[in-house]
N, C-alpha and C positions, 0 to 999 in steps of 0.2 A: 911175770908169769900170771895165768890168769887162768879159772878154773872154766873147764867147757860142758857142757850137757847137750848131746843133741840128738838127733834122730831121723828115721826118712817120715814119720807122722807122727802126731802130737801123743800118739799112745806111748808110743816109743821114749819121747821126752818125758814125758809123764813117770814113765816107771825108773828112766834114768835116773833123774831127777830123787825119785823114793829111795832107790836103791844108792845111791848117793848120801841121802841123809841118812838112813842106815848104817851107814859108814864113818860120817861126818857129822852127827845132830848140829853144830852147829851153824850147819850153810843153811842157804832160804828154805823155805818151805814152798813157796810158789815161785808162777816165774815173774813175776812184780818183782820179786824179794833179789832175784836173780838180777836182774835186770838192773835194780838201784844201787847193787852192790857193784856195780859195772863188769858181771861177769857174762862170755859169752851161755847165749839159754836160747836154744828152738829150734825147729826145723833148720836141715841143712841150710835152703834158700835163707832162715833168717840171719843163719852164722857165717854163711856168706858177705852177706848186705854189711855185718857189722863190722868184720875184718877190713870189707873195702872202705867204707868209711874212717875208719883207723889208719888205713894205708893215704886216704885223701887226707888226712889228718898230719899225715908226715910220722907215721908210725912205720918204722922198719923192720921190726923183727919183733915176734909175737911169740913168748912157750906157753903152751897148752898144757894143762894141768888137767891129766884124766883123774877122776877121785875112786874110782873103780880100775883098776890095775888091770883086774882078770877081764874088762870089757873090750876083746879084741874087736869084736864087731864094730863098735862105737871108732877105736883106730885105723881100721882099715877105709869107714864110713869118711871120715875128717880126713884122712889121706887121698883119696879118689873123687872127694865132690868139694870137698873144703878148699881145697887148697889150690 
């Protein structure tokens, strides 16, 4: 399982992201922090790129960990352009 933040532009990541830690104080604060903790973090394109490389990696099956319950938007986003 692996925590996701994403969005269609980086404002969108951006307030995920806050709103997230809101939630969770102790996940990253940026997406550096995101990223080293090998969590997916950014624009749809980039959580795309990652999962494929995951999958070239021999990675078969992936849960997503939304840290915001109530953010359908963000579910339906990951469901339609993610996946």
């Amino acid at each position: 399982m692996v925590p996701v933040i994403t969005g269609r532009t980086e404002a969108d990541v951006t307030a995920r992201r806050q709103k997230a830690r809101a939630i969770f104080p102790r996940v990253p604060e940026d997406a550096a922090g995101w990223k080293a903790a090998g969590f997916l973090h950014g624009v749809v394109d980039d959580v795309r790129q990652d999962l494929a490389r995951w999958k070239a990696a021999g990675v078969e099956r992936v849960m997503l960990q939304m840290l915001d319950m109530d953010d359908l938007e963000t579910i339906r986003l990951i469901a339609r352009e993610c996946l």
